[in-house]
C-alpha positions in Angstrom: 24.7 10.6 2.4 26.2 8.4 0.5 30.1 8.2 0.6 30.6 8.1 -3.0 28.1 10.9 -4.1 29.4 10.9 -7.8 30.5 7.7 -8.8 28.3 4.3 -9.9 30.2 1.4 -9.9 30.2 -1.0 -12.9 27.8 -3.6 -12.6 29.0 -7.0 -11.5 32.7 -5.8 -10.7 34.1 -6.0 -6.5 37.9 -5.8 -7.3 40.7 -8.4 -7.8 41.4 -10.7 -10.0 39.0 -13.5 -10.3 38.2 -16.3 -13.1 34.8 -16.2 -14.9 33.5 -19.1 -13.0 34.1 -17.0 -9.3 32.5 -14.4 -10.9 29.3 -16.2 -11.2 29.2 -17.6 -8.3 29.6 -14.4 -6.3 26.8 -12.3 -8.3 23.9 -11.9 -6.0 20.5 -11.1 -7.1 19.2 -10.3 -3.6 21.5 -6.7 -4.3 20.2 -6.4 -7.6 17.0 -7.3 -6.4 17.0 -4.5 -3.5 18.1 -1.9 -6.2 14.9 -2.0 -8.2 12.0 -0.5 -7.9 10.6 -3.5 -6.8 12.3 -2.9 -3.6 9.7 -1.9 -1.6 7.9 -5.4 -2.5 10.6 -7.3 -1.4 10.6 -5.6 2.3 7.0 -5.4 2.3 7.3 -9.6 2.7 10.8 -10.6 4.3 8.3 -11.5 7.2 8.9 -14.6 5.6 11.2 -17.1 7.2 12.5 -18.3 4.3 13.3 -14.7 2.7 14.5 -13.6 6.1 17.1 -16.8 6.2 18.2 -16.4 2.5 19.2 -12.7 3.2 20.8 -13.3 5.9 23.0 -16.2 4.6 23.9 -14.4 2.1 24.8 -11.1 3.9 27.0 -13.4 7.1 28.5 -15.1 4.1 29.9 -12.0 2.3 28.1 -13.1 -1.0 26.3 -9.7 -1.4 28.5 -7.1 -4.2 27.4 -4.2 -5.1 30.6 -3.6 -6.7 31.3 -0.3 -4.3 33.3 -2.0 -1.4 33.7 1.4 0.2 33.1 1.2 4.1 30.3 2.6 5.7 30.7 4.4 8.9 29.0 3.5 11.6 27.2 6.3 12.5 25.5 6.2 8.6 24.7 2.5 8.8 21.3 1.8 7.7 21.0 0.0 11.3 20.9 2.8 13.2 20.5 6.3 10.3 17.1 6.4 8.8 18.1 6.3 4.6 16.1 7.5 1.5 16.7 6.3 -1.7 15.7 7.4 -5.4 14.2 4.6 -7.3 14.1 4.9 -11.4 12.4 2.3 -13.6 13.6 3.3 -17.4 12.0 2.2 -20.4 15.1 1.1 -21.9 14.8 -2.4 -23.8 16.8 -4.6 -25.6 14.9 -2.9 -28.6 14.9 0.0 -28.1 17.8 3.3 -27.2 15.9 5.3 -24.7 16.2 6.0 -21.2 12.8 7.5 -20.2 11.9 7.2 -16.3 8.2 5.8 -16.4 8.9 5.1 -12.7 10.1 7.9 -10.3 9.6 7.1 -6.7 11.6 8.2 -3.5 11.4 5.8 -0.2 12.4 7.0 3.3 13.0 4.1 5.8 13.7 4.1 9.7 15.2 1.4 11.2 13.3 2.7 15.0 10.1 2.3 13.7 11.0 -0.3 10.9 8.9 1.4 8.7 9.1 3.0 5.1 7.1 5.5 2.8 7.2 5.4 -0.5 6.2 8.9 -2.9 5.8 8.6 -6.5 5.2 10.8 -9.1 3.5 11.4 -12.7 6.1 10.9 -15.5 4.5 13.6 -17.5 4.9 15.9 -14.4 6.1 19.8 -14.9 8.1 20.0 -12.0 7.7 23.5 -11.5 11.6 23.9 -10.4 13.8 26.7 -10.2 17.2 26.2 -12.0 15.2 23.1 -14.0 13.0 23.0 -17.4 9.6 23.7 -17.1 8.8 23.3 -20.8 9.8 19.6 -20.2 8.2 16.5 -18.8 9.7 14.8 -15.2 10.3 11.7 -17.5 12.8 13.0 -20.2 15.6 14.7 -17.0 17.0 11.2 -16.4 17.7 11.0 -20.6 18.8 14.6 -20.7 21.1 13.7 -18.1 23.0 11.0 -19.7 23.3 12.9 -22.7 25.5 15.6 -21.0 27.4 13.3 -18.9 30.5 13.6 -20.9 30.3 17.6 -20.9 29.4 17.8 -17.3 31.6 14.7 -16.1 28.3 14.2 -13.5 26.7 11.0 -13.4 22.9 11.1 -14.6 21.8 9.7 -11.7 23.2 11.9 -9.4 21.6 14.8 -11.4 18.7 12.9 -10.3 19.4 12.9 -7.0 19.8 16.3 -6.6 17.2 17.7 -8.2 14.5 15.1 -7.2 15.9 15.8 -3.5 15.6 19.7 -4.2 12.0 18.9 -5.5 10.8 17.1 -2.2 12.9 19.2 0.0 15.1 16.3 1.2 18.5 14.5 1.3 18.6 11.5 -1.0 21.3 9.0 -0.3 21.3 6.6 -2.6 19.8 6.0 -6.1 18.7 2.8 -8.1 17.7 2.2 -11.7 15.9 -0.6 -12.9 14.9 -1.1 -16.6 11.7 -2.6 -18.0 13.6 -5.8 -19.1 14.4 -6.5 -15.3 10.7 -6.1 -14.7 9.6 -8.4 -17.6 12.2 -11.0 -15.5 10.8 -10.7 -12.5 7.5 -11.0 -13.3 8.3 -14.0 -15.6 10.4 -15.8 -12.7 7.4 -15.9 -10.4 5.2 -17.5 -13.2 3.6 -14.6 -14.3 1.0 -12.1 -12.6 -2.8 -12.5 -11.5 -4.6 -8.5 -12.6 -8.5 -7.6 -13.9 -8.0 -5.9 -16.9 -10.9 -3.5 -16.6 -11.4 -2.6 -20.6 -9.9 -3.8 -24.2 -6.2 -2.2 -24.6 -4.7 -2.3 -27.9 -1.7 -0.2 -29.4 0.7 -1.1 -32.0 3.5 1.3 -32.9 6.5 -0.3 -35.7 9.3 2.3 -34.5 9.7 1.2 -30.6 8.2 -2.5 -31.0 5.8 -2.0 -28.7 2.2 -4.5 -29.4 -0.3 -4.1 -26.8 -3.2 -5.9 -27.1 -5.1 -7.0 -24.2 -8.4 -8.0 -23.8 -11.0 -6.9 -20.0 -11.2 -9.9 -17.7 -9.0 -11.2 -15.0 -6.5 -13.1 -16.3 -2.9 -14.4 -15.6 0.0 -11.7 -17.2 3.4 -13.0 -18.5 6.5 -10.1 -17.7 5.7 -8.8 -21.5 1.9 -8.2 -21.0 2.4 -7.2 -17.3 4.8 -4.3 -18.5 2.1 -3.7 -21.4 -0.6 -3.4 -18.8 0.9 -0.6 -16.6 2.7 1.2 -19.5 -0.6 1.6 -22.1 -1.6 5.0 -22.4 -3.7 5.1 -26.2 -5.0 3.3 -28.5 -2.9 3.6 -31.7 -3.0 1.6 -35.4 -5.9 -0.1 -33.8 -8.9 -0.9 -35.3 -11.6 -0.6 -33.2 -9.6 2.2 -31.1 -9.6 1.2 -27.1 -10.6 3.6 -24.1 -7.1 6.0 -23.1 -5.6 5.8 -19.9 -3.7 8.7 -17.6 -0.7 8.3 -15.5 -3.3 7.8 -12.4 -4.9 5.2 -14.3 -0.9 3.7 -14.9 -0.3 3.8 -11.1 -3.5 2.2 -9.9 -2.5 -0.4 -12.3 1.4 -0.6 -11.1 0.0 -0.7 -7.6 -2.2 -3.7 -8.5 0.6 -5.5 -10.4 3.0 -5.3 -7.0 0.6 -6.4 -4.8 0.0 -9.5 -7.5 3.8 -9.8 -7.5 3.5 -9.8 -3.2 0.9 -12.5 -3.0 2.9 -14.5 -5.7 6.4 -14.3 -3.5 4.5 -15.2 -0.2 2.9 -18.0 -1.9 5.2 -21.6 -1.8 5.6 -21.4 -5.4 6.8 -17.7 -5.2 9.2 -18.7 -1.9 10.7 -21.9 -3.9 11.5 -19.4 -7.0 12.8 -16.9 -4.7 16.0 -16.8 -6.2 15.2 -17.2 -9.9 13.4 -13.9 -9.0 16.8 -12.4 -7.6 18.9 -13.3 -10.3 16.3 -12.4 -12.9 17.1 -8.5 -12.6 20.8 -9.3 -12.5 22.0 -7.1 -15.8 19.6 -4.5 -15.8 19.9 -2.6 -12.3 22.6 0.2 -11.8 23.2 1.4 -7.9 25.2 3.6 -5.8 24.9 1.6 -2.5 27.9 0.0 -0.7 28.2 -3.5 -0.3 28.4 -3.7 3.3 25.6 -0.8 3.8 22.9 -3.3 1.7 23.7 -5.9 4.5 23.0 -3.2 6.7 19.5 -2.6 5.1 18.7 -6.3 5.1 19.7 -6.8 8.7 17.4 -3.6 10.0 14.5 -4.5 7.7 14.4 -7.7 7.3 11.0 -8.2 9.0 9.6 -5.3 7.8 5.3 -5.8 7.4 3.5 -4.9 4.6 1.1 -2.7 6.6 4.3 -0.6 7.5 5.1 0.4 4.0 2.9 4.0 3.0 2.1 4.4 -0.8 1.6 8.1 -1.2 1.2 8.6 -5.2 1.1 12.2 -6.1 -1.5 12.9 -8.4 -2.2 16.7 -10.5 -4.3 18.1 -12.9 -3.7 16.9 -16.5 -3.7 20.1 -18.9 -2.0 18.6 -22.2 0.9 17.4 -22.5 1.8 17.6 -19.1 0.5 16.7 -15.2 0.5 19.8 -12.9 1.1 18.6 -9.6 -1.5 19.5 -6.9 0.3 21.2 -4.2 -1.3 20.4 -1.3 -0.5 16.7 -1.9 3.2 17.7 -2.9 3.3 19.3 0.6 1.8 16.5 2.2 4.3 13.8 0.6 7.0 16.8 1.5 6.2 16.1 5.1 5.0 12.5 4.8 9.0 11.8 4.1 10.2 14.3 6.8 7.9 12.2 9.1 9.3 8.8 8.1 13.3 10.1 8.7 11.7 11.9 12.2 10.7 8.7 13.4 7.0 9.6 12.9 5.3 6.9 10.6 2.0 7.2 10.7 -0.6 4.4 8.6 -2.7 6.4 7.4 -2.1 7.2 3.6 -2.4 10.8 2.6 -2.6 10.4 -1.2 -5.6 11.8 -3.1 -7.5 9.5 -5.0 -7.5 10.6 -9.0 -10.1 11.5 -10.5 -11.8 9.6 -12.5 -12.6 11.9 -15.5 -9.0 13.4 -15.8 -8.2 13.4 -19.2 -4.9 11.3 -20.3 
């Protein structure tokens, strides 16, 4: 586990005394980078010489800060102690106040094998929990959370952490938050994303800003329409109305969006931006991990292959307003993660594909 379980560091900060200018110079967005959600993505292609030399620059050259300069004990480094980490991608904006997870997935990693998994689950998941709300969705705990922070003196996230670890029956280490303007960045840095929109999307609400309006076709995404493309749900103050989606429908289209994102970043154009895409996350990611234990990931990882990394979404049965998760694929992703920490990767995915008539 981590060896400061209840404390997030302030973004940006390592310590000392230094002048503005130092501080710039020292920020790193490979850290930030490796915090996000978009973690996964990055590992799935440091095959790349150039990725693989710009981490490792910048971890022999001490420019990596995650502002917890804590050391990591041997025996936990991510060199030789399989890790898992809670990744949670908010919907908090610029314009808007809310913290709503639309993104919660859990990745275990070995460093034997060099291998990951990945689970992630519905937003509008009833977790089902003992000791938790079942009356309320998985994507309004994180939000809760932070609202009782001063009363509890416990860090949202590591609310997270322990009940998300309770849920899948194993020990998270290390949590990371990413916001949706971090994704709009990202996306933005690497020129933008290449999806098929399948059918017309269209919703306009005044009170959060949102204005969706896509039309089918393939086409090239900016970081606004890409996050409008994985977040639509409904049609709303539309006229004609367009087709709903579900939170299946949301994660075939997140998965289609990262693998854009991958071919972008292995592409020259993607490598040459490489660190416009690192710095672009570099105020909206929050993390727990230690500075020298993220040079530790990069070192073991490093050249990580894409078909190493397992997807296992866990899908449910939608009964309004929330997704009942089939058990037999929460007991597969259960074990899938036990596996990964065992030593055990196996290829082979275990999800269940959604089905195609589930209502939104």
């Amino acid at each position: 586990m981590s060896t400061s379980p209840t404390n997030l560091p302030p973004r940006g900060k390592s310590g000392g005394q230094r002048s503005k200018k130092k501080q710039t110079k020292k920020k790193s967005g490979v850290k930030l980078f490796l915090k996000s959600i978009l973690i996964l993505v990055l590992l799935a292609v440091l095959g790349a010489a150039v990725y693989a030399g710009m981490l490792y620059f910048k971890a022999e050259n001490s420019i990596l800060d995650t502002g917890n300069n804590k050391k990591v004990p041997p025996e936990k480094s991510a060199k030789v102690k399989p890790l898992t980490i809670l990744l949670l991608g908010t919907d908090h904006r610029p314009e808007t106040g809310t913290h709503l997870t639309d993104v919660v997935m859990v990745v275990s990693m070995h460093p034997e094998t060099n291998s990951a998994t990945l689970v992630s689950l519905p937003r509008d998941a009833s977790l089902q929990l003992e000791g938790y709300k079942s009356n309320q969705k998985l994507n309004a705990f994180y939000p809760a959370f932070k609202g009782q922070e001063k009363k509890s003196g416990i860090l949202a996230e590591e609310q997270m952490k322990k009940m998300i670890g309770k849920y899948l029956d194993v020990d998270i280490d290390y949590v990371t938050v990413l916001d949706f303007q971090g994704f709009r960045d990202v996306v933005d840095a690497l020129g933008g994303v290449s999806v098929n929109v399948q059918y017309n999307m269209c919703h306009r609400d005044s009170v959060d800003g949102t204005n969706i309006n896509l039309k089918a076709g393939p086409q090239e995404l900016d970081g606004k329409q890409a996050l409008d493309y994985v977040r639509y749900r409904k049609s709303m103050n539309c006229k004609p109305k367009t087709k709903e989606s579900n939170d299946f429908d949301r994660n075939a289209r997140q998965s289609e969006v990262l693998h854009s994102l991958i071919d972008r970043m292995k592409s020259f154009g993607g490598a040459a931006k490489a660190f416009d895409v690192l710095d672009a996350v570099d105020e909206n990611m929050k993390t727990d991990l230690e500075s020298d234990q993220l040079k530790n990931l990069i070192k073991a990882y490093y050249d990580i292959k894409k078909d190493d990394v397992k997807f296992m979404p866990v899908t449910g049965e939608w009964r309004s307003p929330y997704v009942y998760i089939n058990d037999s694929e929460l007991q597969k992703a259960k074990q899938a993660l036990k596996d990964e920490l065992a030593g055990r990767h196996t290829a082979e995915s275990a999800g269940t594909k959604a089905d195609s008539s589930s209502k939104p």
